[in-house]
ROSE-4610 file (N, C-alpha, C; in Angstrom, 1 decimal, always signed):
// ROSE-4610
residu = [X/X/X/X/X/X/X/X/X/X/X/X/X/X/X/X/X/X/X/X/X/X/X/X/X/X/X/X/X/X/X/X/X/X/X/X/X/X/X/X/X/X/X/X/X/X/X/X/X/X/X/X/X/X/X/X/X/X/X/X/X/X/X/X/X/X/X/X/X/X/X/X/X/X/X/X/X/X/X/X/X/X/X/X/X/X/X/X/X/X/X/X/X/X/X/X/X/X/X/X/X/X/X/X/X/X/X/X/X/X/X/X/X/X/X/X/X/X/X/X/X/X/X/X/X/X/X/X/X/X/X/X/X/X/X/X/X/X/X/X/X/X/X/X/X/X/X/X/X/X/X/X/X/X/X/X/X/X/X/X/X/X/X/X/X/X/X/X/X/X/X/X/X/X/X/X/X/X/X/X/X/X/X/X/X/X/X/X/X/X/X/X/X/X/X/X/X/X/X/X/X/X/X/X/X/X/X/X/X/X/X/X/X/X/X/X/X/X/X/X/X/X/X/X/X/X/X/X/X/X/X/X/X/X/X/X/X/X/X/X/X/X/X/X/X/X/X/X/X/X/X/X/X/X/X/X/X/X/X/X/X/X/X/X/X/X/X/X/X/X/X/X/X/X/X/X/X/X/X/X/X/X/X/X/X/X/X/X/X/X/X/X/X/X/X/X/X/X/X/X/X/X/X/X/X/X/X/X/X/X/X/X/X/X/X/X/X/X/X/X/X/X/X/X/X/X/X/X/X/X/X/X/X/X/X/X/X/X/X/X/X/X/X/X/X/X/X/X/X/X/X/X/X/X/X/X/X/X/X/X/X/X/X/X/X/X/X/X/X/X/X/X/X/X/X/X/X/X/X/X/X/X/X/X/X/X/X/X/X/X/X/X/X/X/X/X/X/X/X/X/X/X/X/X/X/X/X/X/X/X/X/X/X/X/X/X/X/X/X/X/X/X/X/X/X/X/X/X/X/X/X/X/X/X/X/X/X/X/X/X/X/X/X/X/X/X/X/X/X/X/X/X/X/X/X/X/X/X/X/X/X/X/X/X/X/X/X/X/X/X/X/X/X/X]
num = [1/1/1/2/2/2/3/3/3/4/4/4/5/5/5/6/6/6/7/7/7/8/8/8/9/9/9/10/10/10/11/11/11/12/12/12/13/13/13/14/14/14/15/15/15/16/16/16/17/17/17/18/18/18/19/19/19/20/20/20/21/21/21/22/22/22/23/23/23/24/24/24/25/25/25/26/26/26/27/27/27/28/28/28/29/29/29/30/30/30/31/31/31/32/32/32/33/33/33/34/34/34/35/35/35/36/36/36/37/37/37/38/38/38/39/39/39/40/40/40/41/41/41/42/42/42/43/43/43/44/44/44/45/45/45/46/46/46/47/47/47/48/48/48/49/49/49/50/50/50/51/51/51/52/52/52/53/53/53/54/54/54/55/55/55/56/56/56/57/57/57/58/58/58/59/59/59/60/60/60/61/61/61/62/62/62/63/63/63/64/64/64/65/65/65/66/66/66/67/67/67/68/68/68/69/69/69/70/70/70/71/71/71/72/72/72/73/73/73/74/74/74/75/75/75/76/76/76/77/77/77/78/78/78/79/79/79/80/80/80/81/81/81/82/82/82/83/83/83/84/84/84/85/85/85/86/86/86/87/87/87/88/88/88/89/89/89/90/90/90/91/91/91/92/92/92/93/93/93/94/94/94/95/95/95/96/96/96/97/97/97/98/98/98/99/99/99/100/100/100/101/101/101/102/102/102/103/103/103/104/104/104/105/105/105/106/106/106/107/107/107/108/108/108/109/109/109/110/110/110/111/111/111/112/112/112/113/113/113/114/114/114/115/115/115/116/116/116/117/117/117/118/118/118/119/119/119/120/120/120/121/121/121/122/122/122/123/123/123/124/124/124/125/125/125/126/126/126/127/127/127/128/128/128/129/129/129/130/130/130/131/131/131/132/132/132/133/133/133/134/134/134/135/135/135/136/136/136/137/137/137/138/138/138/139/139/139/140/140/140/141/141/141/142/142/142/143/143/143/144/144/144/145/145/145/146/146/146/147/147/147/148/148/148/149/149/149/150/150/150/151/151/151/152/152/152/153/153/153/154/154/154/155/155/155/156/156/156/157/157/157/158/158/158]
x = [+49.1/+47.8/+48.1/+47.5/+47.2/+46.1/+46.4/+45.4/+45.0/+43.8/+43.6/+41.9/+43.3/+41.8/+40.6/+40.9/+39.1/+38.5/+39.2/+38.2/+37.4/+38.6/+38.1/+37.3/+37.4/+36.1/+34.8/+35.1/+33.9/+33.0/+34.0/+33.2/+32.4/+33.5/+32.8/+31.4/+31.3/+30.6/+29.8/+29.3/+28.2/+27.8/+28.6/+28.1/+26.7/+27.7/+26.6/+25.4/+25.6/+25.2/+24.7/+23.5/+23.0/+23.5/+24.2/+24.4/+23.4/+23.7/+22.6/+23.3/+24.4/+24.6/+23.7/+23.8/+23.1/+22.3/+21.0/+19.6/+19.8/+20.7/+20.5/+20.7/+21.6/+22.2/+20.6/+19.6/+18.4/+17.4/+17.1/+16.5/+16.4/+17.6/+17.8/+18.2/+18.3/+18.0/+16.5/+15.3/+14.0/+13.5/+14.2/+13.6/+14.4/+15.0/+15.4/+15.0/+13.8/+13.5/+14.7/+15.7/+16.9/+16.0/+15.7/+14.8/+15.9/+15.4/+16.0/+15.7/+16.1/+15.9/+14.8/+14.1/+13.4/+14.4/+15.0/+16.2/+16.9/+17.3/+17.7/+16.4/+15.7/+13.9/+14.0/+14.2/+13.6/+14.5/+16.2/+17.3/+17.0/+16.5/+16.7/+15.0/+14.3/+13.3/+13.3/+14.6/+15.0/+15.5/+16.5/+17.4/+16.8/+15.7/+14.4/+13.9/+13.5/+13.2/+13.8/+14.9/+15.9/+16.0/+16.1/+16.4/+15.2/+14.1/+12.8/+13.0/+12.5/+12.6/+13.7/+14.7/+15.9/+15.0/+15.0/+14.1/+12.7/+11.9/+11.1/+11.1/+12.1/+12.2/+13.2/+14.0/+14.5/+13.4/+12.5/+11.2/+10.8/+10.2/+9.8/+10.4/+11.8/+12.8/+12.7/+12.9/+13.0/+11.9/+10.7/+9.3/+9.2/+9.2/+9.6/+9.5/+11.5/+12.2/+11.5/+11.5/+10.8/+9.4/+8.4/+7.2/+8.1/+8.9/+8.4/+10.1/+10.5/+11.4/+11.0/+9.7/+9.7/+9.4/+8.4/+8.0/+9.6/+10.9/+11.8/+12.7/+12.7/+13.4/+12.9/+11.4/+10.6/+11.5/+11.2/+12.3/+13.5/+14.6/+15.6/+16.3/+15.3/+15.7/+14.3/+13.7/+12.6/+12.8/+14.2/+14.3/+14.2/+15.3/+14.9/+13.4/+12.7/+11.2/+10.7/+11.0/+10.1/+10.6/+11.6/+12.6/+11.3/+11.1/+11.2/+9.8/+8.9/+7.2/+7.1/+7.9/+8.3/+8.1/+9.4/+9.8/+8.8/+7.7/+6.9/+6.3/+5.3/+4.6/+5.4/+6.4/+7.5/+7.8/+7.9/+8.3/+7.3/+6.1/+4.8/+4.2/+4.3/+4.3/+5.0/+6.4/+7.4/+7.4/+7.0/+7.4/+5.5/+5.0/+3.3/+3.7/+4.2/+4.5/+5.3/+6.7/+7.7/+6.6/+5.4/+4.9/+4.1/+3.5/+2.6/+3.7/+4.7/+5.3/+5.6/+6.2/+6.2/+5.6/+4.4/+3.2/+2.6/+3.3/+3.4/+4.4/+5.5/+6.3/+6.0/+5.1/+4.6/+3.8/+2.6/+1.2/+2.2/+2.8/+4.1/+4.2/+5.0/+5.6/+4.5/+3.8/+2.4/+1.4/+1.5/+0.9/+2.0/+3.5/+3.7/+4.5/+4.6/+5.5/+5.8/+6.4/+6.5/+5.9/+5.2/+4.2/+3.9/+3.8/+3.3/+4.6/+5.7/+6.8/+8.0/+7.5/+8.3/+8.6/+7.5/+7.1/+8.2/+8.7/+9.6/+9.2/+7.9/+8.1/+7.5/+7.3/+7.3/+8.4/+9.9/+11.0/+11.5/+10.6/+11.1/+10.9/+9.2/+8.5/+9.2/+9.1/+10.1/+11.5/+12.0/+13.2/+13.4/+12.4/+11.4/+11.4/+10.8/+10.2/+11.3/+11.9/+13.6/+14.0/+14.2/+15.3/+14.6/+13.6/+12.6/+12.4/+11.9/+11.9/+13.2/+14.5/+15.8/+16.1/+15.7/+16.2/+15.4/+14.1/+13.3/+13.7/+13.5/+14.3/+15.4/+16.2/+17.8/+17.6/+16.6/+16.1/+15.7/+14.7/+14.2/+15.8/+16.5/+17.3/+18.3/+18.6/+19.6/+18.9/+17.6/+17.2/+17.2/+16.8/+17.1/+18.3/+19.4/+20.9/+21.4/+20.4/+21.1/+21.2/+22.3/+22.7/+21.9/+21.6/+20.9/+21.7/+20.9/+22.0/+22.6/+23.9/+24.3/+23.5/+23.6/+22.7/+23.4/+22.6/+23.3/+23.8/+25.5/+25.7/+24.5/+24.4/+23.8/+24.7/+24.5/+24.9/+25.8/+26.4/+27.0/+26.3/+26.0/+24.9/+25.8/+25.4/+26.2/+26.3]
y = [-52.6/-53.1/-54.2/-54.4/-55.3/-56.1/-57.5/-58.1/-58.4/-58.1/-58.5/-59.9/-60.6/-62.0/-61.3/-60.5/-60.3/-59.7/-58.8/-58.4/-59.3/-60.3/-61.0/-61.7/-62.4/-62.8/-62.7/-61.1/-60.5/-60.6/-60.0/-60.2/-61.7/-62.1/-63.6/-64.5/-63.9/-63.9/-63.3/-62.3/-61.3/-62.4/-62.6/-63.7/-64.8/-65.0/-66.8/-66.0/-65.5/-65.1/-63.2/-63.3/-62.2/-61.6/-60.1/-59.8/-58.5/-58.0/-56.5/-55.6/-55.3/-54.2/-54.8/-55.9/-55.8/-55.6/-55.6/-55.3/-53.8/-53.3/-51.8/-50.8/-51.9/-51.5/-51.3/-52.5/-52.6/-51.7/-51.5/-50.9/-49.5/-48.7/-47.5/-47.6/-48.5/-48.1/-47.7/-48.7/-48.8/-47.4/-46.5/-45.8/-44.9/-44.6/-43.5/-43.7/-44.5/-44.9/-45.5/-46.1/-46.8/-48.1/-48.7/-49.7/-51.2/-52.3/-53.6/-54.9/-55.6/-56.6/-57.6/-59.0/-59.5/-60.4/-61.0/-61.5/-61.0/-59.6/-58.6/-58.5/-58.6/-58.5/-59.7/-60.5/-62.3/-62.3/-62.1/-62.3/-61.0/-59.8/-59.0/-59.5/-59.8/-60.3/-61.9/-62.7/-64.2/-63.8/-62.5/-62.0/-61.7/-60.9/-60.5/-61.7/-62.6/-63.6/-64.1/-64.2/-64.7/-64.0/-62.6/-61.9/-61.7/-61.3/-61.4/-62.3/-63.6/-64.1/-63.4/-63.8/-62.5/-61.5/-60.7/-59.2/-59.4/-60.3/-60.0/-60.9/-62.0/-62.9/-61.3/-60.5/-59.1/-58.8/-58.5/-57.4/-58.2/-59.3/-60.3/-60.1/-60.7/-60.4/-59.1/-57.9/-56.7/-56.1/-56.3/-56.3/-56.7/-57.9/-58.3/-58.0/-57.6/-57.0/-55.8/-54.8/-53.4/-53.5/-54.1/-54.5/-54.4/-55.7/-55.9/-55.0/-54.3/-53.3/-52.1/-51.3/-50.0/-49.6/-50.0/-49.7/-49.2/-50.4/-50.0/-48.9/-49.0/-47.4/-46.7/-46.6/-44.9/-44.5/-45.1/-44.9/-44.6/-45.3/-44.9/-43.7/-43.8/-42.8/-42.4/-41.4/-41.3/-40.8/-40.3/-40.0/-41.9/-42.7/-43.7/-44.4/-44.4/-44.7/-44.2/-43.1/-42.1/-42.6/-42.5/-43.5/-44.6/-45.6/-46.9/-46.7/-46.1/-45.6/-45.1/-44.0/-43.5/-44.5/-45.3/-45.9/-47.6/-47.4/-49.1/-49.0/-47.6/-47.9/-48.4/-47.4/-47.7/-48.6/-49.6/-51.3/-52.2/-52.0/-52.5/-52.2/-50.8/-50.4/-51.4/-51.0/-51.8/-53.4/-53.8/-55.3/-55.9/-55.1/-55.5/-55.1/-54.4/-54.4/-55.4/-55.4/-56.5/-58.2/-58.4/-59.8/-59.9/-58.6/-58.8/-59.2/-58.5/-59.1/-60.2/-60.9/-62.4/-63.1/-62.6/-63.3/-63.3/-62.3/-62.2/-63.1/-63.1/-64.2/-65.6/-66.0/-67.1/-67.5/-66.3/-67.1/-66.7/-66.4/-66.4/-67.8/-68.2/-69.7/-70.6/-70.7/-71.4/-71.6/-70.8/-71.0/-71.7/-71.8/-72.6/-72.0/-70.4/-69.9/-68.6/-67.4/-66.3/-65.2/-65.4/-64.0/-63.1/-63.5/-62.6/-61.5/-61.9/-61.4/-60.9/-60.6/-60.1/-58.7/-58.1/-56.5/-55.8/-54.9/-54.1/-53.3/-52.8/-51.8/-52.7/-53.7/-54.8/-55.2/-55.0/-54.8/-53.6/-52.8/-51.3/-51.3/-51.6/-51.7/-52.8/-53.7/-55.0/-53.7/-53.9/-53.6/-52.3/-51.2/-50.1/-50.7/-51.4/-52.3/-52.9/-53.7/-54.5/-53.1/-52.2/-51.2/-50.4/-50.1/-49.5/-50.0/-51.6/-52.3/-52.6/-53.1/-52.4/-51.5/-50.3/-48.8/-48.7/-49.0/-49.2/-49.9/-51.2/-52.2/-51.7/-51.3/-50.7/-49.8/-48.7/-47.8/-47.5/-49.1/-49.5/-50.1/-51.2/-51.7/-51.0/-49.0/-48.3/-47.7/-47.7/-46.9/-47.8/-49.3/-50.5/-50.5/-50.1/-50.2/-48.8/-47.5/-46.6/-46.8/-46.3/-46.5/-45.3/-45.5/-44.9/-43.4/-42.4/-41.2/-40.8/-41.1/-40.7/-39.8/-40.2/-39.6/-38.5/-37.2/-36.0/-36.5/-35.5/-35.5/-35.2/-35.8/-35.5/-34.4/-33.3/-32.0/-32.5/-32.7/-32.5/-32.5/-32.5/-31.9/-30.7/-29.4/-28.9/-28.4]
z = [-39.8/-39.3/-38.3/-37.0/-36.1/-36.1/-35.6/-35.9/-34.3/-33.5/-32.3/-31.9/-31.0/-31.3/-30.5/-29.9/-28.8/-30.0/-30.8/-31.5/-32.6/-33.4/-34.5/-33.8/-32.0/-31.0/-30.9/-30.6/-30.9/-32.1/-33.2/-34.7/-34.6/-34.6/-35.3/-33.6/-32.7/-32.0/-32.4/-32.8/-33.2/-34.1/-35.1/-36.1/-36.2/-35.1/-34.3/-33.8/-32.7/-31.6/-31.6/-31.2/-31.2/-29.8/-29.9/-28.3/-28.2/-27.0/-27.1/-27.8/-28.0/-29.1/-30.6/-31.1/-32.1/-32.3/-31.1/-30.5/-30.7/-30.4/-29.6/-31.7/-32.2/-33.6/-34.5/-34.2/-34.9/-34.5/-33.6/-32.6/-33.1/-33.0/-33.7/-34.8/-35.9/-37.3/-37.6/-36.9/-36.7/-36.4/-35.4/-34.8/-35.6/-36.9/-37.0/-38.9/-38.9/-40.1/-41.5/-41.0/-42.1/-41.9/-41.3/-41.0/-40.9/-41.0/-40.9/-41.5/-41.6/-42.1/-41.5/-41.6/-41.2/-40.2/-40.7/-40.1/-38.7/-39.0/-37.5/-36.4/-37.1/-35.7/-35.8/-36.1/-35.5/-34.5/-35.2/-34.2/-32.7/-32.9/-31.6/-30.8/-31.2/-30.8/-30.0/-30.5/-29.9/-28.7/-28.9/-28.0/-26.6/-27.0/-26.1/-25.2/-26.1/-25.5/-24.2/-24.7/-23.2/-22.1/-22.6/-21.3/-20.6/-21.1/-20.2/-18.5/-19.0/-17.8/-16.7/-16.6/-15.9/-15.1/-16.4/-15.6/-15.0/-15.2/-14.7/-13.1/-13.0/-11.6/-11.2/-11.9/-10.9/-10.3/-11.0/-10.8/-8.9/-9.7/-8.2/-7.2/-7.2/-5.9/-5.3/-6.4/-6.0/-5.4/-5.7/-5.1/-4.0/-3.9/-2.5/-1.6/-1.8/-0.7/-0.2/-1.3/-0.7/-0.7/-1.0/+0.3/+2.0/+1.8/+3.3/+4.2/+3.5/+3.7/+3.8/+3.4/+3.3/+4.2/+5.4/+6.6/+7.5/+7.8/+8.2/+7.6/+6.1/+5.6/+5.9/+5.7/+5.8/+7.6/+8.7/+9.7/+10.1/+9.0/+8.9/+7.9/+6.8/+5.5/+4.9/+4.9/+4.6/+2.6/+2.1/+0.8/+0.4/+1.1/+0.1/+0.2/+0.9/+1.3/+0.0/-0.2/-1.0/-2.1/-2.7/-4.2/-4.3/-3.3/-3.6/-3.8/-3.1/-3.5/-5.0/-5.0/-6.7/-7.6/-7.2/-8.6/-8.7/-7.6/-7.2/-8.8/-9.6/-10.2/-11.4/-12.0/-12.7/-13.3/-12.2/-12.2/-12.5/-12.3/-12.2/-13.7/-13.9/-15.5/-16.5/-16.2/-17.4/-17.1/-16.3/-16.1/-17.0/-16.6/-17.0/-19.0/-19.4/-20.7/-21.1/-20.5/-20.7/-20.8/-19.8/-19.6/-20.8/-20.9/-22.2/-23.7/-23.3/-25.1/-24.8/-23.8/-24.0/-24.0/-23.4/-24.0/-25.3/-25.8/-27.3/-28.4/-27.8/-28.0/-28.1/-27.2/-27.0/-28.0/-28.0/-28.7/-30.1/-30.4/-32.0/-32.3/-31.1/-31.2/-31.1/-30.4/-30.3/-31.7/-32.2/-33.5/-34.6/-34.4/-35.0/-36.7/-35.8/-36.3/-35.9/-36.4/-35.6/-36.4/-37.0/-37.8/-36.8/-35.5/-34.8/-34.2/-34.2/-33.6/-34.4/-35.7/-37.3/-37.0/-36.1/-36.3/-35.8/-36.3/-36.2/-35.3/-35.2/-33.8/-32.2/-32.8/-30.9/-30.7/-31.7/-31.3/-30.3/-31.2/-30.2/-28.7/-28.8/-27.8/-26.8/-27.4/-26.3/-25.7/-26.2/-25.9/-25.2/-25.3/-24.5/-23.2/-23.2/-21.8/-21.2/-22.1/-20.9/-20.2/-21.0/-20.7/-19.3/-19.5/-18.1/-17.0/-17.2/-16.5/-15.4/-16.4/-15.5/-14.8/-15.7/-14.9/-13.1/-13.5/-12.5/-11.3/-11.3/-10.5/-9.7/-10.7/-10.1/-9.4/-9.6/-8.7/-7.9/-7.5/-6.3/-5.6/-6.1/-5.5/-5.1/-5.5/-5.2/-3.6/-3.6/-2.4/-1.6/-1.6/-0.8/+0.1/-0.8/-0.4/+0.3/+0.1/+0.7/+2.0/+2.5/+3.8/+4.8/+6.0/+6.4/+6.9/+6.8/+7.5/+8.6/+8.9/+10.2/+11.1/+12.3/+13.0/+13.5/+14.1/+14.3/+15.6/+16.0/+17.5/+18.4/+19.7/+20.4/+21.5/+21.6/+22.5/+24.2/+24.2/+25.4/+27.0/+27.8/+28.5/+29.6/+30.1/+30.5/+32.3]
């Protein structure tokens, strides 16, 4: 038997510290009815907490850009034009879910304790939402970044 420190690292990191696999560990026990503890939803729901902001200043930036970018792609690339139209409501969807659970988070903590943020399936739902909300984003941000298509030869003249 081997003993390796990243791993005992890891373990004892998981420990302290909530990471997204243990979010992801809770999440699908929840969703496959083994269910969780109150403890594991406070901890993937704190977890939640943090990352929000993150995604949703992505959402912002990424918004943004492709506003005042899509007039020049539809020009240069009309497939990523079309992506970034696609994937607008997407983003707009998952980020307007993602704001509401934090705002659910909030009026939790605001009252002065977290009764409101115990529930096992606004765990799901949270974490439903980060996950979309990313995929989205990234989506918009991959048609942002395509490069435009080489232009055909122009014919020789004869």
């Amino acid at each position: 038997m081997s003993f390796s420190f990243s791993g005992a690292f890891t373990g004892l990191e998981s420990f302290f510290v909530t990471v997204e696999s243990d979010v992801i560990k809770t999440v699908a026990n929840i969703q496959t009815g083994a269910g969780a503890a109150l403890h594991e939803i406070q901890a993937g729901i704190n977890w939640l907490a943090g990352e929000i902001p993150a995604a949703l200043a992505g959402v912002q930036q990424i918004a943004a850009v492709a506003t005042a970018l899509t007039p020049e792609v539809a020009l240069v690339s009309p497939p990523a034009a079309a992506a970034i139209t696609e994937a607008a409501p997407l983003v707009a969807a998952a980020s307007a879910t993602l704001s509401a659970f934090a705002a659910k988070i909030q009026a939790g903590n605001a009252a002065g304790g977290n009764a409101v943020v115990t529930d096992a399936q606004a765990l799901v739902a949270g974490y439903n939402a980060l996950k979309s909300t990313q995929a989205a984003t990234a989506k918009v941000a991959a048609a942002i970044a395509t490069p435009a298509p080489a232009a055909a030869p122009v014919p020789a003249a004869a």
